[in-house]
C-alpha positions as CSV (number, residue, x, y, z in Angstrom):
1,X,34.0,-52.3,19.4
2,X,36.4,-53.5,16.7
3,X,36.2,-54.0,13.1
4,X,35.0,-57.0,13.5
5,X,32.0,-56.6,16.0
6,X,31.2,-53.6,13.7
7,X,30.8,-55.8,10.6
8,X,28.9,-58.3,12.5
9,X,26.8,-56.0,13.9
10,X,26.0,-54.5,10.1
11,X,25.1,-58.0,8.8
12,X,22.3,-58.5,11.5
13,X,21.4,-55.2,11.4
14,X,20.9,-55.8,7.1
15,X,19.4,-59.4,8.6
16,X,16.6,-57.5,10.5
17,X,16.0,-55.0,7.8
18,X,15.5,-57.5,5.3
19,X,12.7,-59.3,7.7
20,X,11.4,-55.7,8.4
21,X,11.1,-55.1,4.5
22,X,9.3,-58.6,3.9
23,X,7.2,-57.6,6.8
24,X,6.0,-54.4,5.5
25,X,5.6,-56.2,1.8
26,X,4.1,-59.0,2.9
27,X,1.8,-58.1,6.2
28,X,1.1,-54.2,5.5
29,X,-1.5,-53.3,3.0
30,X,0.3,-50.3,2.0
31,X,0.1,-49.2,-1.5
32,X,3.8,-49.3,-3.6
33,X,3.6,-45.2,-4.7
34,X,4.4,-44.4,-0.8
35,X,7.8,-45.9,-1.4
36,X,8.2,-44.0,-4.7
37,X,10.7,-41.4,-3.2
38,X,11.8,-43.2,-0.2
39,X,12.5,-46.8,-1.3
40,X,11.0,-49.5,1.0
41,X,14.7,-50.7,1.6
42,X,15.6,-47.4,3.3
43,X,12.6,-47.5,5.5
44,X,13.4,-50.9,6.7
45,X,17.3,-50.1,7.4
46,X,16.0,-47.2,9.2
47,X,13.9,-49.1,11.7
48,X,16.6,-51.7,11.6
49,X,19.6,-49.3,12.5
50,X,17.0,-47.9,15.5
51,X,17.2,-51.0,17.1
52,X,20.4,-51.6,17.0
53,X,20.8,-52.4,20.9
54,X,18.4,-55.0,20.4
55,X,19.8,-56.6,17.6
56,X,22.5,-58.8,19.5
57,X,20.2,-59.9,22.4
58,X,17.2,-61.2,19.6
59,X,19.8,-62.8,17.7
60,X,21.2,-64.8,21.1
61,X,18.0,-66.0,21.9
62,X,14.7,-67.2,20.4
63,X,12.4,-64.9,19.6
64,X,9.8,-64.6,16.8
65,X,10.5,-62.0,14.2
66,X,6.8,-60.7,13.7
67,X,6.7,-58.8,17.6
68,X,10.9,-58.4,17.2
69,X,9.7,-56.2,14.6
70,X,7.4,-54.5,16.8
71,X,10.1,-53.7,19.2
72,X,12.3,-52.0,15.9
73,X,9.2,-50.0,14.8
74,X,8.8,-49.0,18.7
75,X,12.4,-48.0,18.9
76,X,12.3,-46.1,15.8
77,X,9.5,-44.6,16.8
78,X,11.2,-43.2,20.2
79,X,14.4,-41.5,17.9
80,X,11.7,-39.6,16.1
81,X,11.3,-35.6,16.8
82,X,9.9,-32.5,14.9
83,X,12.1,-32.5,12.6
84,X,11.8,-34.7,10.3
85,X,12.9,-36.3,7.1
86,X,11.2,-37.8,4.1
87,X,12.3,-41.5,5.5
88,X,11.2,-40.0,9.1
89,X,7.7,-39.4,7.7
90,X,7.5,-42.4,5.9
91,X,8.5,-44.6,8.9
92,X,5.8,-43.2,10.7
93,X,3.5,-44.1,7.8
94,X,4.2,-47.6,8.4
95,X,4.5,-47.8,12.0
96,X,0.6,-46.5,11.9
97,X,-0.2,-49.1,9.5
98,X,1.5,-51.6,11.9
99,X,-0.8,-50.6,14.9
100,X,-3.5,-52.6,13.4
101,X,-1.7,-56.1,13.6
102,X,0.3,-54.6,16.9
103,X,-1.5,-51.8,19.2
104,X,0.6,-51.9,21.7
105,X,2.4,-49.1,19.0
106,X,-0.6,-46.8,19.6
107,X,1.5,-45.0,23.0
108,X,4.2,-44.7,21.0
109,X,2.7,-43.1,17.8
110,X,0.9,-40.3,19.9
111,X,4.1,-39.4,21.9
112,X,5.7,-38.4,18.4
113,X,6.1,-34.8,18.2
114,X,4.2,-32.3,15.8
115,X,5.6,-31.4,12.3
116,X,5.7,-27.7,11.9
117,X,6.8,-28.6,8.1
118,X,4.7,-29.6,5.7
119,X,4.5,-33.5,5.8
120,X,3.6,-36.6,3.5
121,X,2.4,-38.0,6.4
């Protein structure tokens, strides 16, 4: 990949995130302290970046954002393992709230492995 696929790639890859992060805002009933430590921004690059083989092929075709964004959340969700981060923990925060609007995410929330740390989760 050259520079300039690489760039491209970054934009739709900020592109998604920014749909992911008006999607949590604006569809999620999640309260704002959650994001306190781990800014809502991050969250939504994080699912965004997880996706990133999909990014090209939903931006080639027609697809609505709204289950595109179900497919990130499901991809993030599969890079997930014990170990986990602060932005880890909170992804799965939202992913779970997602479920609601898109159960199809339920398969994929109980295949995540077990903290053995203490989580905010």
């Amino acid at each position: 990949m050259g520079v300039i696929d690489s760039l491209k790639l970054q934009y739709k890859i900020a592109k998604v995130a920014s749909w992911i992060e008006d999607y949590i805002s604006a569809s999620l009933e999640i309260h704002p302290r959650i994001f306190a430590q781990v800014s809502i921004g991050t969250v939504s690059n994080y699912i965004a970046s997880s996706a990133r083989d999909y990014i090209d092929e939903a931006y080639s075709a027609d697809v609505d954002i709204e289950p595109f964004i179900h497919v990130c959340m499901g991809s993030a969700m599969c890079t997930l393992s014990c170990k986990r981060n602060d932005v880890q923990n909170i992804v799965i925060y939202v992913v779970k709230q997602a479920n609601a609007r898109c159960p199809l995410l339920q398969p994929l929330i109980e295949s995540i492995p077990q903290n053995k740390s203490t989580s905010m989760v």
